[in-house]
N, C-alpha and C positions, 0 to 999 in steps of 0.2 A: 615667509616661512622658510627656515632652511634646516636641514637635518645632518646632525654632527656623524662621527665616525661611528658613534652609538646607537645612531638610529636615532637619536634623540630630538624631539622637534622644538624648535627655536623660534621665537616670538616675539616680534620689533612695532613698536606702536609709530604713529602716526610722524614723531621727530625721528624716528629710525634707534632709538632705545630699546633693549631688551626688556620684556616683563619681571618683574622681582621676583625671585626665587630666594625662600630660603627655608634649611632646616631649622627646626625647635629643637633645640640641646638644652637636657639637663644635668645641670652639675651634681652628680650624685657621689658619694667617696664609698669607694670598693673594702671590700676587705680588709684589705692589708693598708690601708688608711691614706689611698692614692686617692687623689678627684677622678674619675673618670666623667666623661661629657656624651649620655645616650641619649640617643633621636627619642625624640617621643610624638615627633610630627613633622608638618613642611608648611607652608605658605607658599602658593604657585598663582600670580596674581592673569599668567595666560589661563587658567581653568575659569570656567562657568563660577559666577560668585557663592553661589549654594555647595564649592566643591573649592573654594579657593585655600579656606582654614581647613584641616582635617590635623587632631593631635589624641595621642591616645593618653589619656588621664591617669588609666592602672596603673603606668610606668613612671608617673612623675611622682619623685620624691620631693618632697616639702622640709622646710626648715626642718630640725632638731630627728631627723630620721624619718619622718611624721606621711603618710600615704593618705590625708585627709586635707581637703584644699582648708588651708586658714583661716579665719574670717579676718576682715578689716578694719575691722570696728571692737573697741572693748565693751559698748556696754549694749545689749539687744536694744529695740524700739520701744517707745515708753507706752504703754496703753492709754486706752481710750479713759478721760479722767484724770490724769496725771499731764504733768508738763517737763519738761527737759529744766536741770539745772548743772550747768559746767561743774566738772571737779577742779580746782583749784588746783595747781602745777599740773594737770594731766592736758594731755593733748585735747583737742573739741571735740573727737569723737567718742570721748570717755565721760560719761554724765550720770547722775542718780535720776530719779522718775520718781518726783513729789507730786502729793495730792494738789489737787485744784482747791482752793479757800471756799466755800459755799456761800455759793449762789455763781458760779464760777465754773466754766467747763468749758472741755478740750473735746471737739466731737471727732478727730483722726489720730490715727495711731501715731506715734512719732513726732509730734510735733514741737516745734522749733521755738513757736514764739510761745510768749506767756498766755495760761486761760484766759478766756474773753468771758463776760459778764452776759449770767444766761437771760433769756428774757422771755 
C-alpha cells in the first residue's frame, strides 16, 4: 500500500500491478448540442467485491434522450403454448410466438426449440 499526495491509497497485487480503477462516463449532449461525458459511477477492483461496481442509474442517459434502460431484445418471451419462430431479415432476437399444432406443447416460457409431442 502506498498513499499519494492525496491521501489516496494505492493497491499493487501479487506481480506488483495496481488494481483497475476506473470512472463510468456517460455520453450525454448538453444543451447547446455539446457531448458532454458525466460520472455516473467508478469500478475500484482494490474494494471488497460487493462495493467494487457502484453506478448511479438516475443520471444515465440512454439512446435517443431516453432515462429508461432499453431492452435488448425486440420481441418479449413467448408463453407457455406457443413456440419461437424467427422473423425473416430481422436479427434472432426478433421472432412471432405461434401456437403449438395439437397434441403438441411447450411447457416453458420462451422456448427455443419446436413443441414436443404431448403424451
Amino acid at each position: 500500500t502506498i498513499f499519494t499526495e492525496t491521501g489516496e491509497k494505492v493497491f499493487f497485487d501479487k506481480n506488483g500491478d495496481p488494481a483497475a480503477r476506473y470512472d463510468l462516463l456517460n455520453w450525454q449532449q448538453g444543451e447547446d448540442g455539446t457531448t458532454e461525458f458525466v460520472k455516473v459511477g467508478f469500478y475500484d477492483a482494490s474494494l471488497q467485491p460487493e462495493f467494487q461496481l457502484s453506478f448511479n442509474n438516475i443520471s444515465i442517459v440512454w439512446a435517443k434522450n431516453e432515462h429508461q434502460v432499453p431492452v435488448s431484445v425486440c420481441s418479449e418471451s413467448c408463453p407457455t403454448g406457443t413456440r419461437k419462430a424467427v422473423k425473416k431479415g430481422k436479427p434472432v432476437c426478433c421472432y412471432d410466438c405461434i401456437l403449438c399444432a395439437e397434441g403438441e406443447k411447450s411447457n416453458k416460457t420462451g422456448m427455443a426449440q419446436e413443441c414436443i409431442t404431448s403424451i
